[in-house]
C-alpha positions in Angstrom: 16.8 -9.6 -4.3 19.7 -7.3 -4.3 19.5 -3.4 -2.9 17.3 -0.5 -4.6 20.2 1.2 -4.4 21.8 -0.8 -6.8 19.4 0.6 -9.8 21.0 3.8 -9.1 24.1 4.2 -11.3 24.2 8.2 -12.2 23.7 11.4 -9.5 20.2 12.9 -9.6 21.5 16.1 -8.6 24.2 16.4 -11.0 24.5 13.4 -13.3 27.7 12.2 -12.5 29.0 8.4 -12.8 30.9 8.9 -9.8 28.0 7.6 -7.4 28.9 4.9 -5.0 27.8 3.8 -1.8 28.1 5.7 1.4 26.7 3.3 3.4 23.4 0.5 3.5 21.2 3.5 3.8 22.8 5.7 1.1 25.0 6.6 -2.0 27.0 9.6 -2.4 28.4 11.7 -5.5 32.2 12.0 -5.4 32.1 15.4 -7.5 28.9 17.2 -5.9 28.6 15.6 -2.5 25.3 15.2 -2.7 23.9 12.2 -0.5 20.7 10.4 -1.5 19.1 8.2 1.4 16.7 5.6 -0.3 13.3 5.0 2.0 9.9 3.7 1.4 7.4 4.9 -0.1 3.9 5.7 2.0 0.9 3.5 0.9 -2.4 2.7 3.1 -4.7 0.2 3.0 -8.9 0.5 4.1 -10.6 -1.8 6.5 -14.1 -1.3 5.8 -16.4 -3.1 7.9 -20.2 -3.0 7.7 -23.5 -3.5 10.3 -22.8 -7.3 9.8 -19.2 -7.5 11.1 -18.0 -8.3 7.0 -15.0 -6.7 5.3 -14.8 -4.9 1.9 -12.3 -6.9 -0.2 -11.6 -6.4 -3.7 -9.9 -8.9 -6.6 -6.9 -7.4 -8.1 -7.4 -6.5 -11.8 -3.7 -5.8 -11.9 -0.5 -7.7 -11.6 1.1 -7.7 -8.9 -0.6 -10.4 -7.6 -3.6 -9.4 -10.3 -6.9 -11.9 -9.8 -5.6 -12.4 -6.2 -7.9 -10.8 -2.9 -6.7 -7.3 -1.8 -8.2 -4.5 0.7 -9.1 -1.4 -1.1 -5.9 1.0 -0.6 -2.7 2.3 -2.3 0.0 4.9 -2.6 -0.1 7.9 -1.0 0.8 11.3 -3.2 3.2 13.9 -2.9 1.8 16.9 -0.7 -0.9 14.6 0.2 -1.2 13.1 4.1 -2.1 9.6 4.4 -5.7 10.3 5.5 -6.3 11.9 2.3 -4.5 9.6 0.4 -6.8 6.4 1.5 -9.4 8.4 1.2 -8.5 9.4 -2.6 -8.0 5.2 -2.5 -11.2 4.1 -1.6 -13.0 6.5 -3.3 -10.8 6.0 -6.6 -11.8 2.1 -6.0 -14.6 1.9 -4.6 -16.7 4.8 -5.4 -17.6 5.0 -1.2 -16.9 8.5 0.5 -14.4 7.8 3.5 -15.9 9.6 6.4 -13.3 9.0 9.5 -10.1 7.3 8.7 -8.7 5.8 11.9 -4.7 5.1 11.7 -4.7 1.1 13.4 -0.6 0.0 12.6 1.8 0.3 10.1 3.7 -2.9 8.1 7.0 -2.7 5.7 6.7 -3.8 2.8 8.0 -4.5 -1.0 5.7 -4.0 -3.5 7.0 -4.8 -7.5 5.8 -2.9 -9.6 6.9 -2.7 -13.1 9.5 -5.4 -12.2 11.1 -2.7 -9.9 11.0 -3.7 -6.1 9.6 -0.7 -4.2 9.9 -0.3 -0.4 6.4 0.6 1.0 5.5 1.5 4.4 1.7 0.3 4.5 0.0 2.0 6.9 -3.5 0.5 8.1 -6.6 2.7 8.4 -10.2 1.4 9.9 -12.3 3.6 7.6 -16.2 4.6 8.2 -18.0 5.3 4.3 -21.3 7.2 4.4 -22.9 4.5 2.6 -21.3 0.3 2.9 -24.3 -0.3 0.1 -23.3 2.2 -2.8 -19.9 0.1 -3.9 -18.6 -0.1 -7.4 -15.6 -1.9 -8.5 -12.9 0.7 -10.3 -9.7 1.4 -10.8 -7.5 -1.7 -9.9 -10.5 -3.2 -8.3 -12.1 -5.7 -10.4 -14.8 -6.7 -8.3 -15.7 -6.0 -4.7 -17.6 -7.7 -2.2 -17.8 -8.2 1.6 -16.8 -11.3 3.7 -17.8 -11.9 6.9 -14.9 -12.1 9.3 -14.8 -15.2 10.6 -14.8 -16.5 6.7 -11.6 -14.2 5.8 -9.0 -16.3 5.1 -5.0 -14.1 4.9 -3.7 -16.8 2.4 -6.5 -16.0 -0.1 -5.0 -12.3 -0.7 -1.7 -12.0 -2.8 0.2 -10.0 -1.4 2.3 -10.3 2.0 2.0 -7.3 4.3 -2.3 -7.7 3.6 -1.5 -10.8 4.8 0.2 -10.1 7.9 -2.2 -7.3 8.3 -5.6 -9.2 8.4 -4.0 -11.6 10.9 -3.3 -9.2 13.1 -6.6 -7.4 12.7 -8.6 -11.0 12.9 -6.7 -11.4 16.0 -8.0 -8.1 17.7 -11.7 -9.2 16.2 -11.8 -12.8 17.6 
């Protein structure tokens, strides 16, 4: 899979041509100077447990990875913090009311969407809903339903950082 960078042929400052690498990190405009450092892009994920130790999971009902398991989550918005953006998330997918969002870790990863490959940071939030009962699938959810965690199995979700993810967070449960 060859560089993001390499998409970007034209300055988005000034539109020049003359755009060339600066280094693995950035490209710079010979005619403006401008300097554009490409970095991922903030998404978060929910791990909602309920009274019986079981995790909300959710089948994708979009590609990537579409009728794959996923945990209920997504991209964070500009001016938005990532607290308020897995809230916005789970509510979005889930219909449930995040109460406490509790930042657990943080895993890189590339997301395509659209074809495009797009850095994500995915950072991992243990979430508390006012109600575990009052679920609805929406959004890119197209169905919901909780596991017990002893039953969750990482290769049943599509995509990798969820992966790497529940394995660490099984191991912390065991």
């Amino acid at each position: 899979m060859s560089h993001p960078l390499s998409l970007f042929h034209h300055c988005p400052k000034c539109g020049s041509s003359h755009f060339g690498e600066n280094n693995e990190k950035s490209k710079r405009c010979a005619d403006c100077g401008f300097v554009y450092y490409f970095n991922s892009s903030a998404a978060t994920v929910a791990l909602i447990l309920n009274e019986q130790r079981e995790l909300l999971v959710c089948r994708r009902a979009k590609e990537p990875a579409k009728g794959t398991l996923d945990l209920p989550g997504g991209f964070v918005d500009m001016d938005e913090t990532a607290e308020e953006g897995v809230r916005r998330e789970v509510k979005e997918e889930t219909g449930l009311e995040v109460i406490s969002a509790d930042y657990l870790f943080s895993l890189p990863n590339i997301y395509v969407y659209s074809g495009l490959p797009v850095h994500t940071l995915d950072m991992f939030f243990g979430c508390q809903v006012t109600d575990t009962t009052r679920y609805r699938a929406m959004d890119d959810a197209a169905e919901l339903f909780f596991i017990p965690l002893e039953q969750i199995r990482p290769e049943d979700f599509g995509l990798e950082s969820i992966r790497k993810g529940l394995h660490i967070i099984l191991n912390t449960h065991e």
